[in-house]
C-alpha positions as CSV (number, residue, x, y, z in Angstrom):
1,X,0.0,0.0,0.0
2,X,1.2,3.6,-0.7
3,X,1.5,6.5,0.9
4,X,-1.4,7.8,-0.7
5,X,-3.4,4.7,0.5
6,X,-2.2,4.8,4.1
7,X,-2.9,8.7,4.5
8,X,-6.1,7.9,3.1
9,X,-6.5,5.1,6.2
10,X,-5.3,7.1,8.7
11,X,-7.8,10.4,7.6
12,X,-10.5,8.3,8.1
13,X,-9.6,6.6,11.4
14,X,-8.9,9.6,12.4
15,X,-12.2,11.6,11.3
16,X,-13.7,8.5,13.0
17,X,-12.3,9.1,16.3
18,X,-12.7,12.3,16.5
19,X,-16.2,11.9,15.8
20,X,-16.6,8.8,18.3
21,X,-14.4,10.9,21.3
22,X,-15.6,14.2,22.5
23,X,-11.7,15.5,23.3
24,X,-10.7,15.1,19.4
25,X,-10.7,17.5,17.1
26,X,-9.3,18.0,13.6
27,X,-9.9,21.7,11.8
28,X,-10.3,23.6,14.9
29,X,-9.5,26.3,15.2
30,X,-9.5,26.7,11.3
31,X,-6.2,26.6,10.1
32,X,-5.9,29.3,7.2
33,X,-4.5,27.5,4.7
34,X,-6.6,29.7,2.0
35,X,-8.8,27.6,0.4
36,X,-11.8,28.6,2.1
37,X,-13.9,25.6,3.3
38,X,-11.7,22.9,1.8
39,X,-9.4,23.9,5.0
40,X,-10.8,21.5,6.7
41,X,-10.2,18.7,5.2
42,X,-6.5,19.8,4.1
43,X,-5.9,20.1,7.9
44,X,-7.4,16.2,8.2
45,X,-5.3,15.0,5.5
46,X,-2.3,16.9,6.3
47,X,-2.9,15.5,10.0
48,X,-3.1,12.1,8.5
49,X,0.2,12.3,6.7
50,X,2.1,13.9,10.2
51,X,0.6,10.8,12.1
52,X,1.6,8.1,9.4
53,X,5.4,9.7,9.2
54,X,5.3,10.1,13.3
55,X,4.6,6.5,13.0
56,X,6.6,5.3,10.6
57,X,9.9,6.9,12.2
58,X,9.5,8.1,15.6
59,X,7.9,5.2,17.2
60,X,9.7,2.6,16.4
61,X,12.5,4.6,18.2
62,X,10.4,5.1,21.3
63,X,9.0,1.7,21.1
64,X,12.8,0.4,21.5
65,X,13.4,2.6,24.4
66,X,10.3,1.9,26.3
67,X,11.2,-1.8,25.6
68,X,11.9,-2.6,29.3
69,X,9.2,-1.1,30.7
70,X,6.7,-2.6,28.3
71,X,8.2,-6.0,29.1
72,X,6.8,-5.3,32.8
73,X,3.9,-4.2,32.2
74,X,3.3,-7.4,29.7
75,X,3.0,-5.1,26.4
76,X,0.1,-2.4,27.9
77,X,2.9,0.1,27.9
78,X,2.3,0.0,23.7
79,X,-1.0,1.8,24.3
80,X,0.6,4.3,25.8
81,X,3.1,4.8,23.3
82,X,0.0,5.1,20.9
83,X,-1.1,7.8,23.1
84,X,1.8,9.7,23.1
85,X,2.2,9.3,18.9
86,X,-1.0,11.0,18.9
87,X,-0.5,13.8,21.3
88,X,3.0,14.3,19.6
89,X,0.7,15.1,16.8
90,X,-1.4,17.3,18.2
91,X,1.2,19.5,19.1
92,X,2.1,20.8,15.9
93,X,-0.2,24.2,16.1
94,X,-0.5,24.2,12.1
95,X,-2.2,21.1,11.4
96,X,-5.2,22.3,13.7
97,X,-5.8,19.0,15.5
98,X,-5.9,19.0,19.4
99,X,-6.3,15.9,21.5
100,X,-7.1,16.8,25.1
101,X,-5.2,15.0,27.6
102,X,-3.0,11.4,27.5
103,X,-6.4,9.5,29.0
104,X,-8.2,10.9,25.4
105,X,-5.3,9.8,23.6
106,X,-4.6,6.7,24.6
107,X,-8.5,5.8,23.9
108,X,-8.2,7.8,20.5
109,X,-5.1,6.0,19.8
110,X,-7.1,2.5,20.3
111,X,-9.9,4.0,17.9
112,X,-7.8,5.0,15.4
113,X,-6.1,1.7,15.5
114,X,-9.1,-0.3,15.1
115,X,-10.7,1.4,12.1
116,X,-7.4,1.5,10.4
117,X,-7.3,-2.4,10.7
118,X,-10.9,-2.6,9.5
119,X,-10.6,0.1,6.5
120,X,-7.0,-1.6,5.7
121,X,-9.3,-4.4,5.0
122,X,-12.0,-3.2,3.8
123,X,-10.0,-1.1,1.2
124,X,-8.1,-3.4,-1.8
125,X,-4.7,-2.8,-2.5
């Protein structure tokens, strides 16, 4: 699958979250990008592309350093990890997507997760 394909995933796991989880939010406030109401979705898929490259090269480099402390807590410290992707995200001011807290995150992250699995599928390639 390409990069196309996967951004496409990811925009709609992540429009699925945050219309499932009240402390997500993509678009808001409206980044001004300049193409009127089309801002919106530019900042969803430019958030989908920041969230596939966060997880394409930065996690794999926290999953290795968190690798002890995942072995104790028998692999639950990956959902956190997830978490943290998400709110590493959310702290880039120009895509306009906000996550709330690490509790919302972590839940988001598991959201996002799932439907990507299930559109992965769903989606030939």
């Amino acid at each position: 699958m390409g990069l196309i394909g996967r951004t496409l995933i990811n925009a709609i796991a992540i429009a699925i979250a945050a219309a499932l989880i009240p402390g997500i939010s993509y678009g808001h406030p409206v980044p001004a990008y300049g193409f009127g109401a089309a801002d919106q979705w530019l900042s969803l898929g430019l958030t989908a592309f920041v969230f596939g490259i966060v997880n394409a090269f930065v996690r794999p480099i926290i999953e290795l350093i968190s690798m002890p402390i995942t072995c104790l807590t028998l692999g639950l410290f990956h959902f956190v990890v997830a978490g943290l992707m998400l709110l590493l995200v959310s702290a880039i001011p120009i895509l306009g997507f906000q996550v709330d807290n690490i509790i919302t995150a972590i839940i988001g992250a598991l959201v996002i997760g799932i439907v990507g699995f299930v559109v992965a599928r769903i989606i030939p390639h």
